[in-house]
Every structure is written in structure tokens, then in C-alpha cells.
N, C-alpha and C positions, 0 to 999 in steps of 0.2 A: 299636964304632960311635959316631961323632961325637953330641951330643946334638942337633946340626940334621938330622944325618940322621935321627934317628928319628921327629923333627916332623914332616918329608918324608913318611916311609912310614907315620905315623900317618893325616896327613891325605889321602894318597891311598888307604887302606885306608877312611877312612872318606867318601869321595867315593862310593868302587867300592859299598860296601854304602848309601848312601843311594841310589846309582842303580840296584845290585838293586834294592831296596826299590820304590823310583819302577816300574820296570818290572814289578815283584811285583803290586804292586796295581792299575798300569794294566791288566796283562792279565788281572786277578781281575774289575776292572770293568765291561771293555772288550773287549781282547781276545780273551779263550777266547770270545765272542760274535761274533764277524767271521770270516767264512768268506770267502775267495778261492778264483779257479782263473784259470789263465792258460790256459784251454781255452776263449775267449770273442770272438765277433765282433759285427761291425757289420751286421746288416744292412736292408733296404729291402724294401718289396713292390713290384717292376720292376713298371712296364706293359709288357706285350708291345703294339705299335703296330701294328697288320694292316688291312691295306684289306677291306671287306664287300664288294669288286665285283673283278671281273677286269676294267682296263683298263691304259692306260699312263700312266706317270706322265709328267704336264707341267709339274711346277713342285714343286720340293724347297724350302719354307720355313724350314729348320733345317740348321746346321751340328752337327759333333761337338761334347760337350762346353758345348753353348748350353741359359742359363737359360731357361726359357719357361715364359709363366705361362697358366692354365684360357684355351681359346679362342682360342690362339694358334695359326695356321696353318702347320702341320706338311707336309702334302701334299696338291696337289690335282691329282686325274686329270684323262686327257680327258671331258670330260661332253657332246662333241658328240651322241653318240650317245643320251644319258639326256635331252638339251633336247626332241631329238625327238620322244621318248616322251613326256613331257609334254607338248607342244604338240599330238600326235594326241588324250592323255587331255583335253585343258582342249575340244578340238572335240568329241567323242564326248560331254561332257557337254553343252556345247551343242545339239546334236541332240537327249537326253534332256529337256533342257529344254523345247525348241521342241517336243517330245511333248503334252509335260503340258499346256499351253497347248491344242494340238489336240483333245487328248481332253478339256479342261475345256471348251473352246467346243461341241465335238461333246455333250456333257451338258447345255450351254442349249439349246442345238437341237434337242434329244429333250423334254428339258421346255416348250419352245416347242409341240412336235408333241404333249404329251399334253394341253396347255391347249385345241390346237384339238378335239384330238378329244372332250373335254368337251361343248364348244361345241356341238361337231355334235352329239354325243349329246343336250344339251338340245334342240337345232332337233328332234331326229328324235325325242324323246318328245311335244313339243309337234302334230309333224303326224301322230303317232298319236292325241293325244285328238282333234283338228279328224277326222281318216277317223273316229274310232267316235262322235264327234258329228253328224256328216254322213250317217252309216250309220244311227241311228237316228232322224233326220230320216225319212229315207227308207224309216223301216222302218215309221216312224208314220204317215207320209203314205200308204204303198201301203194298209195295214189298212183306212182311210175310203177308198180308189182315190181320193186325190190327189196319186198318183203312179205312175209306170208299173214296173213290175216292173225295165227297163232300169236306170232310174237307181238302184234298191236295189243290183241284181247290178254297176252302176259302183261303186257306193259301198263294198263289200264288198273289190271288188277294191283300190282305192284304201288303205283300210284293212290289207289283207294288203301290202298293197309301202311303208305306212309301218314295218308292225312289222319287214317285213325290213330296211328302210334302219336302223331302231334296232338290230338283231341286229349287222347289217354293223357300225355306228358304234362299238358295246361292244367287236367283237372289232378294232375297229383301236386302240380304248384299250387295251386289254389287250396287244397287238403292239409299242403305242408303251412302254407300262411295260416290259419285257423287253426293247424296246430302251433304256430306259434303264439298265438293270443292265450291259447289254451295253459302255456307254458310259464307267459308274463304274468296272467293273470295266479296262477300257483306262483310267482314268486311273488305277486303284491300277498298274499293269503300267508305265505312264510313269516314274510316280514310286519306283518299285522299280528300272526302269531309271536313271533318274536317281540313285539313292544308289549301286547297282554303279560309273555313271562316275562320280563324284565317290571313290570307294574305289579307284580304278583311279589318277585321277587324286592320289589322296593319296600312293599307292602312288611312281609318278613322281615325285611332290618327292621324296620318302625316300628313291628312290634315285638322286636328282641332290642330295639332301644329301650323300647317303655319299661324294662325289666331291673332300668336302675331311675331308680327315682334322684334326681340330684337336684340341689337345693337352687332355684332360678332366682335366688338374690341373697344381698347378703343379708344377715338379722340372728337372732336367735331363736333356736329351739323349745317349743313348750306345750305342753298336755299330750308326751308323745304315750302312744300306746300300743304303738309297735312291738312286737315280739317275735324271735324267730321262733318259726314253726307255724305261725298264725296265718287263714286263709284271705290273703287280701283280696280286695273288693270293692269298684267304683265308689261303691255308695259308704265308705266306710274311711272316715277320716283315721291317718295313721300319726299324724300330729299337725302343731301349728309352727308356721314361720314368723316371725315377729321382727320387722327391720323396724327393729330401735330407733335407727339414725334419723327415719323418714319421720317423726313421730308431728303429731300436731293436735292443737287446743279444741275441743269444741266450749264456747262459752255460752250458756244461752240465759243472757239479757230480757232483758223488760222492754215492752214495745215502747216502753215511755223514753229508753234510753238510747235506742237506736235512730235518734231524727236526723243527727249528725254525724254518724258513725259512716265509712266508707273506705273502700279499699285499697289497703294502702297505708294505712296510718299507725303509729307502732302503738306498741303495746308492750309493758313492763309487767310480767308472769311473774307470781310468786308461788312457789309449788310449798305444799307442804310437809313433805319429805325432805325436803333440802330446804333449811330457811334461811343457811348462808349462803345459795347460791341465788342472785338476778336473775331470772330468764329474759332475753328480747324475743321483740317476736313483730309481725305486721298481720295487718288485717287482713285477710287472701277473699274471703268471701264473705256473704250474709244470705243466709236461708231464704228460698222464693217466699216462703210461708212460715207460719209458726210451728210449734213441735205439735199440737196440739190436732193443726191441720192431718201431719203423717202420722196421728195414732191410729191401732187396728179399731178404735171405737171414735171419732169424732165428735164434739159436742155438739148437740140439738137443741138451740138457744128460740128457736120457731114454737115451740109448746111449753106450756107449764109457766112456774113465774121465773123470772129473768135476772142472776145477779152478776152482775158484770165483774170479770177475772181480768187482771191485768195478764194479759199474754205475754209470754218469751217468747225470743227468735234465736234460733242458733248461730253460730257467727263462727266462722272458723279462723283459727290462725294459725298464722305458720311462724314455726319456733327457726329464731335465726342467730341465738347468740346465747351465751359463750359455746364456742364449736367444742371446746374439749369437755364441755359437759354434757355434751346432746345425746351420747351413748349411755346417761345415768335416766335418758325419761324411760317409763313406764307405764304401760296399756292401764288405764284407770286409777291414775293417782290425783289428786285433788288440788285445784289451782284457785289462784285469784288473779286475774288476768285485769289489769289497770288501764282501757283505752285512752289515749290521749286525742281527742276531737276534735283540737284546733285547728289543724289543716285541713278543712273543707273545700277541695277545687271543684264542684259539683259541677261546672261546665265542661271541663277536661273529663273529669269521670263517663260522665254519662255517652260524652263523645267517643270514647277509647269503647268503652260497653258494647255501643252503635256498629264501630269500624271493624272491630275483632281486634284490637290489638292488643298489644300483650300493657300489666298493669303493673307499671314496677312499682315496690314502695317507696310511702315519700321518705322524704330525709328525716332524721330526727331529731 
């Protein structure tokens, strides 16, 4: 062999072993720490969009696929029917009203009627002392006969029919106070009346609110199947809400790969739809259980013969970077989510867990 070929195959032997080497210690470093799975999606918490009333719809404010932001009007029924129930509640309270007022004036008027009867009873104690001053006139005057026995026996009488007008006077105060309870207690009865329509009446806005369905966040539009003229119906989804922005990974890993994994720690997302864009992301949670656990059929490993499945764990992550991309994810598109494991603070973790406190991510 030539002595340039052997320059040749020197320096390219010693390229090959400085680039083992380079990849020797990057994955000493780095690597055997990064765990992937291409078992990993996108996904979104959908609003399901349902009408709280059975009416028809008159008016479809969203098409497919349209951004809408909190309070955007999605759909609005007919509310003929709901105006008028309000309109009966908003009278019905007026009448409650016009109660209370009745039965408050009907209470001055009872206390007007217990003042008089005071009154009289002072008149009718004052013409009982005049009869037993008058009677003893007359009782002194007959004893010397300067006076005739008549006028005692007047005076006597006189006397007995002041104390009954007193008797009378007392028991028509006591009739007028009983009617005033009678009077309070109709105005507590008004006023109870009055809070039921106004509850009646609240009742009626709420459910001539529900007559516009407005979007409670922001996201996009999708599987609408709304149509005007259609009878909407609790049970009957009229589309979905999809906040884009909120979106996040489920990745679910191998029990083998989770020993280290914990929350907090980033993650480098590569979606398959977009293979020039980086996702970041941190680890937010890790499933109590496997997936396997929350199927509607669990496995029954107790009978039969036994072959042992490496289990997956779901792990959720929350996408935090680049922000001007985060409106391009999508409810089920296909990830490969790269955990980095190195920073394992498993003391601090489990303490934060313990306390309730909040778990920010680590640094990266």
C-alpha cells in the first residue's frame, strides 16, 4: 500500500474513533438520560356545546373550523316563549309589591285604630272617676237628707255604665292590638310573597339567558351540527370547543422507563406534522396507574398461563414553547416526546407532593 493511502485510512480510522468517542461520552452524559416513545399524542380537553333548554334554533353564529373567542355567540334559540315567562314573572312581582304597600298602610291604620282606642279609654277612665265623684256627692248629701235617695240610685247607675264603657274601651284595645299582628303578620306574608316572584322572576332571566349559547373560552370550532330550524336538546351535542392554545402531550412510556422520570423535568417534543418546528414542554404529571389499569376490560393475570407485558404509564406534559406555535397543535396528531431525566430532586419532589405545593419546572 501506497504511503498516501495509509494517511488516508489513518486519518479516517482516527476520525471514526474520535466520533465513537464524541458519541461515547455524549451518551454517558446525555443520552442513557433521554428516554423517548413514539406512543404519544396531542391532545385537548373538547368542550362538549349543549343547549340547557329544548327549543329551536334561530340563529347558528359559528361556522366549522372558526376561531372564537370567551362570549362569542355560538347559538341563539327561540326565546319567544322564555320573553313571556319573564314578562308574567316581572307582573307577578309587581302585584307582590303592590301587596306589601297594602299590608304596610293596612298596619298604620291598625296603629291609627289602637291610638284611638287609648284615647277612648282615657275619656272612659276620666268619666268613671266624675260617676264615683258624683255618687259620693250624693251619697253625702242623702246621709244629712240633702238629697233624695233618686238621685244616689242615678248616680250609682251612672257610675256602673261608666266602668262598663271602660271594660268595653280596654277590650277594643286589646282587639285593635291583635289586629295589629294580624296586619304585621300580612305584611311578613307580602314580603315572602315578593322574594318567591322576584326568585320566579330571576328564575326567567336564567332561562331566557340560556337561549344564547356563547362560547366560555377561547379555541376553535369543530363537528358543529347545528342548523337553524333544528330542535335542540340537553342530550344533544350541537358542536365541539377546542382551545388549541391549552393543548398538551399524553406520552405513554414503558414501566421500564419511568424510574426516573418526575415532575418537572423538560421535554424536547417533536410532532410529526411540523418537523421544523422544536416543541418544549415539562413533565406536569405521571398516571397513578397504567393504561391498562383504566381499561373497560382489565387484565386477569390470576388464571390461565402468565406472560408478562411490559406495561405503559401515561405521563402528561405541558407544551411550553415556542408561544407562536402553540395555536398550530392539534387534538390527535403524533409526537415523539424526548424526556431529559437528569435532574432527579426526589427529596424536594415528594415533599412539594406531601405539602400541596405548587411544582414549578426545573430549569433546563
Amino acid at each position: 500500500m501506497k504511503q498516501g493511502g495509509k494517511i488516508v485510512v489513518a486519518l479516517i480510522a482516527m476520525v471514526a474513533f474520535g466520533a465513537l468517542a464524541w458519541w461515547g461520552v455524549t451518551w454517558w452524559t446525555t443520552g442513557r438520560f433521554i428516554e423517548e416513545t413514539d406512543n404519544a399524542y396531542v391532545h385537548t380537553d373538547n368542550v362538549a356545546v349543549r343547549s340547557e333548554l329544548s327549543a329551536r334554533i334561530a340563529e347558528v353564529g359559528v361556522t366549522d373550523n372558526q376561531p372564537v373567542r370567551q362570549g362569542d355567540l355560538l347559538v341563539r334559540l327561540d326565546d319567544s316563549d322564555y320573553r313571556t315567562q319573564v314578562a308574567q314573572a316581572e307582573a307577578q312581582q309587581a302585584v307582590a309589591a303592590a301587596d306589601i304597600t297594602q299590608a304596610k298602610r293596612q298596619v298604620a291604620l291598625q296603629e291609627a285604630a289602637i291610638d284611638e282606642a287609648r284615647a277612648q279609654i282615657d275619656a272612659a277612665e276620666a268619666d268613671v272617676r266624675q260617676a264615683r265623684q258624683h255618687l259620693q256627692r250624693s251619697q253625702s248629701l242623702e246621709s244629712r237628707q240633702y238629697a233624695s235617695q233618686q238621685q244616689r240610685e242615678d248616680d250609682e247607675a251612672a257610675l256602673r255604665i261608666a266602668e262598663s264603657t271602660l271594660a268595653a274601651r280596654r277590650a277594643a284595645l286589646v282587639s285593635a292590638r291583635r289586629q295589629l299582628d294580624v296586619a304585621q303578620a300580612s305584611v311578613e306574608s307580602a314580603e315572602a310573597s315578593f322574594e318567591a316572584a322576584r326568585a320566579d322572576l330571576d328564575y326567567a332571566r336564567n332561562q331566557l339567558a340560556k337561549t344564547r349559547l356563547t362560547a366560555p373560552r377561547n379555541g376553535v370550532i369543530g363537528n358543529l351540527s347545528a342548523e337553524v330550524g333544528d330542535l335542540a336538546q340537553p342530550s344533544l351535542t350541537l358542536m365541539q370547543l377546542v382551545p388549541v392554545e391549552s393543548a398538551y402531550v399524553i406520552a405513554n412510556f414503558k414501566e421500564t422507563q419511568t424510574a426516573r422520570m418526575r415532575v418537572g423535568q423538560p421535554v424536547e417534543l417533536h410532532i410529526d406534522a411540523y418537523p421544523d418546528v422544536t416543541f418544549e414542554g415539562v413533565v406536569d404529571s405521571l398516571a397513578p396507574a397504567t393504561g391498562t389499569e383504566f381499561s373497560l376490560l382489565p387484565n386477569d393475570n390470576a388464571t390461565g398461563n402468565f406472560n408478562k407485558i411490559v406495561q405503559r404509564v401515561p405521563v402528561k406534559i405541558r407544551v411550553t414553547a415556542p408561544q407562536d406555535a402553540l395555536g398550530r397543535l392539534r387534538a390527535g396528531l403524533s409526537v415523539v416526546p424526548e424526556v431529559d431525566t437528569r435532574e432527579m430532586n426526589t427529596e424536594t419532589f415528594y415533599h412539594r407532593v406531601a405539602t400541596g405545593e405548587a411544582i414549578e419546572p426545573s430549569a433546563s
